[in-house]
C-alpha positions as CSV (number, residue, x, y, z in Angstrom):
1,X,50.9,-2.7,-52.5
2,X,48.2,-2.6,-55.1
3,X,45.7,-1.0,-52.4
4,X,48.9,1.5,-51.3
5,X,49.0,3.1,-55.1
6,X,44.9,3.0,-55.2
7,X,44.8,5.4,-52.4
8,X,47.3,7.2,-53.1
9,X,45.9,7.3,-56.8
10,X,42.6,9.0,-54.8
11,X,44.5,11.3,-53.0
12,X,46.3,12.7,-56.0
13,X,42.5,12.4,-57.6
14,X,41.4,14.8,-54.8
15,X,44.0,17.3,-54.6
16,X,43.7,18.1,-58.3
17,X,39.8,18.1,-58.2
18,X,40.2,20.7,-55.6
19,X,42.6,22.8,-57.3
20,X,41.0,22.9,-60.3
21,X,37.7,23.9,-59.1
22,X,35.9,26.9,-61.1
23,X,35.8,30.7,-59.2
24,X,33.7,33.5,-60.6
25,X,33.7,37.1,-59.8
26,X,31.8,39.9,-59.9
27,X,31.9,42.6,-62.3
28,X,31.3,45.7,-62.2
29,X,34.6,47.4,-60.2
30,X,36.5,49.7,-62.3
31,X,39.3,46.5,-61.3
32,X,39.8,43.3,-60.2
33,X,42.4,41.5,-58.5
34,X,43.1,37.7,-57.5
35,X,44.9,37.5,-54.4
36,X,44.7,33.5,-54.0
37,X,42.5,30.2,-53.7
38,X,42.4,27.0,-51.9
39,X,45.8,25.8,-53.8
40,X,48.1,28.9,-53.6
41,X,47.1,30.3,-49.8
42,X,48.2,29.5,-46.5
43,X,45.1,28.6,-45.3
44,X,42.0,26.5,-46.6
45,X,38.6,26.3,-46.4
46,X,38.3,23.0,-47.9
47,X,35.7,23.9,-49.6
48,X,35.6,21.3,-53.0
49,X,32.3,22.4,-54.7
50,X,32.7,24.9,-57.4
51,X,31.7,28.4,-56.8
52,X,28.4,29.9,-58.0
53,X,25.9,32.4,-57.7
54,X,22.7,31.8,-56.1
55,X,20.3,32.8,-58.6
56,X,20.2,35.0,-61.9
57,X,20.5,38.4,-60.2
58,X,24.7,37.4,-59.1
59,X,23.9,39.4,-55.8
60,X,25.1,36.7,-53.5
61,X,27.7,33.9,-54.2
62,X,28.0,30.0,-52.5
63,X,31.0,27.7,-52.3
64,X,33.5,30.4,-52.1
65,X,37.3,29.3,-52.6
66,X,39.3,32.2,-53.4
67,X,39.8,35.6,-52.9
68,X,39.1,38.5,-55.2
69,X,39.4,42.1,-54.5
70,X,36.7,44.5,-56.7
71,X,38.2,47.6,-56.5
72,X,36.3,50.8,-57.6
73,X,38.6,53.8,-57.8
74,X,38.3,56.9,-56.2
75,X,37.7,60.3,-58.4
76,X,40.7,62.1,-59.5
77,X,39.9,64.7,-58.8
78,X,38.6,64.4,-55.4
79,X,40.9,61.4,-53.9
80,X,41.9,61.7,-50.7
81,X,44.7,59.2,-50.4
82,X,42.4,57.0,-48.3
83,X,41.0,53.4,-48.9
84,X,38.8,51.2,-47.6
85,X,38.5,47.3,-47.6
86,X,34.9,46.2,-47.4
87,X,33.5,43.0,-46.2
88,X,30.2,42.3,-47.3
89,X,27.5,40.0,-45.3
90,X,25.8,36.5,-45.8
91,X,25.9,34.8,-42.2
92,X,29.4,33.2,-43.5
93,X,27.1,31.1,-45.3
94,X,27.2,33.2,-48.4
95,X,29.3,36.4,-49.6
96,X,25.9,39.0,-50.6
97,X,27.4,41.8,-53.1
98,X,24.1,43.8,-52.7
99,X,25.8,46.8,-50.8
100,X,28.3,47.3,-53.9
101,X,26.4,50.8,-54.0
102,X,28.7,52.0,-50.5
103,X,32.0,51.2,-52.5
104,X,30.6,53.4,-55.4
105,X,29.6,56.2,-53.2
106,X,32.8,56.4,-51.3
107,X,34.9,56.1,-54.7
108,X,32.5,59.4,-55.3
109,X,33.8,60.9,-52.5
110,X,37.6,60.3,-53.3
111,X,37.9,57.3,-51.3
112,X,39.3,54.0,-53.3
113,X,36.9,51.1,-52.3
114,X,37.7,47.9,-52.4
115,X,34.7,45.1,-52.0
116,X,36.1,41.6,-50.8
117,X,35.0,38.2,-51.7
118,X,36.3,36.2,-49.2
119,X,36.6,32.4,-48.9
120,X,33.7,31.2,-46.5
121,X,34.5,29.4,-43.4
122,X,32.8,26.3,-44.6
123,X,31.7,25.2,-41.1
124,X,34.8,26.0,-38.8
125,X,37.3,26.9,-41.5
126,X,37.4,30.5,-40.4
127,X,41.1,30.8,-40.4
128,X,40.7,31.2,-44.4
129,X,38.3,34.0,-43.9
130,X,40.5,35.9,-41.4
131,X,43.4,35.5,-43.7
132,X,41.5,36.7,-46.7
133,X,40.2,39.8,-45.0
134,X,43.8,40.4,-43.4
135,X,45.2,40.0,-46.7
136,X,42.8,42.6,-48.9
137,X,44.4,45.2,-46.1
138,X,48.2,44.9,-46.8
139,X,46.9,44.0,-50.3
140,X,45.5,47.5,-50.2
141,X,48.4,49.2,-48.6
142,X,50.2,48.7,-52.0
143,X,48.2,50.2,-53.7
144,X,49.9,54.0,-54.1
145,X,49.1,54.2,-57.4
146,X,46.2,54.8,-56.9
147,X,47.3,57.5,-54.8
148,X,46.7,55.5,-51.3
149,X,48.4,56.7,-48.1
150,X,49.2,53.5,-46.8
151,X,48.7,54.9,-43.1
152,X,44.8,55.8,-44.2
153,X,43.5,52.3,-45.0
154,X,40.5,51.5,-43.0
155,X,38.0,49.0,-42.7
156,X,33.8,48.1,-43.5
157,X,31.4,45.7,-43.6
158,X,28.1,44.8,-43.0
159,X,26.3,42.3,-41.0
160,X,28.3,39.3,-40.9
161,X,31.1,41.7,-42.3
162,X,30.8,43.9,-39.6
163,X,31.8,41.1,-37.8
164,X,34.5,40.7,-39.7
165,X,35.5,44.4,-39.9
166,X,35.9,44.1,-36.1
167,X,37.6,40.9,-35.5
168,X,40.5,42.1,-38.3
169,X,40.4,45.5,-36.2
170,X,41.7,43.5,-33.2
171,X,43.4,40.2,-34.8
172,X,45.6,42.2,-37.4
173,X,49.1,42.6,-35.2
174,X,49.1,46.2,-33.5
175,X,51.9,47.5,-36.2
176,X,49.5,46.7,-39.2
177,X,46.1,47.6,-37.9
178,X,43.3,49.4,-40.2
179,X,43.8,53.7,-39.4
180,X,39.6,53.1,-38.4
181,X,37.1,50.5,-38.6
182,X,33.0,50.9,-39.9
183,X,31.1,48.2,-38.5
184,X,27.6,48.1,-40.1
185,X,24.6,46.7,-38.2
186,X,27.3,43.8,-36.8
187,X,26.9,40.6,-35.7
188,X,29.5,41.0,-32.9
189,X,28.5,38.3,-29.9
190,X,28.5,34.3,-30.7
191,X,27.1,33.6,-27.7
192,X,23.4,35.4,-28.2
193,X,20.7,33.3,-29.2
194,X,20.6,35.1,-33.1
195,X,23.8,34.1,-33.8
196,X,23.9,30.4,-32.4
197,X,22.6,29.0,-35.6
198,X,23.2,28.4,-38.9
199,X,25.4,32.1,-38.5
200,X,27.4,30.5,-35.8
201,X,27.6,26.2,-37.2
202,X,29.1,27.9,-40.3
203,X,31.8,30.2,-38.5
204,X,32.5,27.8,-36.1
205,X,31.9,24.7,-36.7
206,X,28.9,22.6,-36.6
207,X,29.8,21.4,-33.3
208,X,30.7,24.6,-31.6
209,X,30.9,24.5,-28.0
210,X,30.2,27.9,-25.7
211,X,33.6,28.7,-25.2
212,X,34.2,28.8,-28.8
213,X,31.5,31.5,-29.2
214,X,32.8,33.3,-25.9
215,X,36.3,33.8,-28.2
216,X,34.9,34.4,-31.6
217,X,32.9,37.7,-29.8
218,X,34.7,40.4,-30.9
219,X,34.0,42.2,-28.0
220,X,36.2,40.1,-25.8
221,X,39.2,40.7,-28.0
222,X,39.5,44.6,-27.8
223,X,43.0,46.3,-26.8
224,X,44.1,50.1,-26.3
225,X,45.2,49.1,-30.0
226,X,42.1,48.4,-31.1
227,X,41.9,51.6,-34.0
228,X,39.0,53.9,-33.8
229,X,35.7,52.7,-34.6
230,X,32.1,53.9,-36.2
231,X,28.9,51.7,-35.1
232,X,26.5,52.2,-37.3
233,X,22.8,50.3,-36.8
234,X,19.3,50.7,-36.6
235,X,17.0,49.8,-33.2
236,X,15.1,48.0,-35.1
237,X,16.8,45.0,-36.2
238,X,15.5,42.0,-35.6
239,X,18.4,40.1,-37.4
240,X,21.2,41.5,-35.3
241,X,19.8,43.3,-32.4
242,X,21.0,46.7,-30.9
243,X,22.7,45.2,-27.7
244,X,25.6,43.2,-30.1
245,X,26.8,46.6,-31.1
246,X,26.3,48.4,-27.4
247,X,28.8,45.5,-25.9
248,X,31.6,45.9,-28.4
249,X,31.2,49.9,-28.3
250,X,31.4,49.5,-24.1
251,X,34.2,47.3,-24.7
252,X,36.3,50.3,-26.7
253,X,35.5,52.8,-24.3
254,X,36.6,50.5,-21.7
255,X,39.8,50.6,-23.5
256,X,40.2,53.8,-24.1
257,X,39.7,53.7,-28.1
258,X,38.0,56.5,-29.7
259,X,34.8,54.9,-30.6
260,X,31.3,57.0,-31.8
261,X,28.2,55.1,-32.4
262,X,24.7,55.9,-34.1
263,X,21.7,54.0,-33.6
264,X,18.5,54.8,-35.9
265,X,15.4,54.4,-34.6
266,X,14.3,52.5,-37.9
267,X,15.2,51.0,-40.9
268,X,15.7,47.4,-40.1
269,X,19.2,45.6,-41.1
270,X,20.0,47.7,-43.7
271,X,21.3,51.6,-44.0
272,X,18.8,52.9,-46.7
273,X,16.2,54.1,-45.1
274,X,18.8,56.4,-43.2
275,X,21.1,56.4,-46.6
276,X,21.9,60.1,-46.3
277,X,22.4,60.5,-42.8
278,X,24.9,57.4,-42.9
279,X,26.5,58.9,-45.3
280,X,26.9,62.3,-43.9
281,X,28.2,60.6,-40.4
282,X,31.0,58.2,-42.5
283,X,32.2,61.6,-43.7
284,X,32.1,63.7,-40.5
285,X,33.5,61.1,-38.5
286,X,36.3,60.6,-41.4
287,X,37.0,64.2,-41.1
288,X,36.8,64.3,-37.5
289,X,39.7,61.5,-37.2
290,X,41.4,63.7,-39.6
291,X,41.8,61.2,-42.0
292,X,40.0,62.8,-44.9
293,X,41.6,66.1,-44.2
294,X,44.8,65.6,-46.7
295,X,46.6,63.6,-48.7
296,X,49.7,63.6,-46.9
């Protein structure tokens, strides 16, 4: 009896440590919004450490166990009823806030931005990241006043996020998928020898068989209902090369969705060297889709 109520003294012990544990966030969004952590979602992460930035510069953050949306507004006087949810990158090892410029820019342009800190998959866990990044979308879809069309939320990310940006493209039910997706420089196939490391242990697990990876390439998950999609990356990349984004951009055309990509010649795994001509082919292609047209 006495060693019955000791454990079950631990596992109380436990369950409070973990709900009690400390979240930051990071400022500088014209708002912020909690959607849920560890205790209060269906899913967790189990992650029990508290979170934390890296170092001094609060670029990237570690441990994450909630979800926060930073939310920068669109102009008034430009705002085109559209949104977009965007995942930043890390290698699901950390959630990097140093492409917060984008969600400024595209608030400039009259599009509400909303940057995601999701919780990490914590080595297999990734059914907390997918619900996070599914959430911040019909999060986002409430949003109208703010003057959001709740058909014209779309999707970004970058890197890892692109990864991300794709796989809620396609795992999202057909009825409540993104109006377009934005993958940036993305780390779409698990089963490439880039992504079979740390990138891929903390996604999937740290003992991740093939199969696994076969399923978590986004590729392999594409529909007709798969919305319309912008590849943007550079040839250069020696994080994420080229041939991840060719794969999944076959894989739309396959299917029929309306898919456009751009590769640079340079710039690495980033957009700034080619800052102005990304921008100019997020708004074309925006336009294009007819999204941006109107607010109706």
């Amino acid at each position: 009896m006495r060693r019955y109520l000791i454990t079950l003294s631990l596992v109380i012990t436990l369950a409070l440590s973990a709900s009690a544990q400390k979240s930051i966030s990071w400022e500088g969004a014209d708002e912020t919004v909690r959607l849920w952590d560890n205790s209060t979602a269906k899913h967790s992460n189990h992650q029990t450490k508290d979170e934390q930035w890296r170092s001094n510069t609060k670029r990237t953050m570690i441990n994450t166990s909630s979800c926060e949306l930073y939310i920068f507004k669109a102009a008034p006087e430009k705002n085109k009823g559209v949104a977009v949810v965007f995942y930043p990158g890390g290698g699901f090892t950390n959630v990097s806030f140093g492409r917060g410029s984008i969600a400024k820019w595209l608030a400039s342009e009259g599009i509400t931005a909303a940057i995601v800190k999701y919780r990490l998959p914590n080595y297999g866990h990734n059914e907390a990241t997918l619900e996070d990044a599914m959430g911040a979308v019909r999060y986002m879809r409430t949003r109208t006043d703010l003057g959001i069309n709740p058909a014209k939320v779309g999707v970004c990310g970058t890197s890892a996020g692109g990864h991300i940006t794709a796989w809620v493209s396609n795992a999202m039910p057909d009825e409540e998928k993104p109006a377009f997706a934005i993958p940036l420089y993305p780390s779409i196939t698990r089963t490439e020898f880039y992504s079979t490391q740390n990138c891929n242990k903390a996604l999937l697990g740290k003992r991740f068989c093939y199969q696994d990876a076969v399923e978590m390439s986004v590729q392999n998950m594409v529909t007709p209902q798969t919305p319309p999609t912008l590849l943007l990356l550079c040839d250069d990349d020696k994080v994420v090369p080229s041939h991840s984004s060719i794969a999944y951009y076959k894989a739309l055309l396959q299917h029929g969705v309306k898919a456009s990509m751009h590769i640079f010649p340079s710039g690495g795994h980033s957009m700034n060297k080619n800052i102005d001509e990304f921008h100019s082919a997020v708004l074309d292609w925006l336009d294009w889709l007819g999204i941006t047209k109107n607010n109706k």
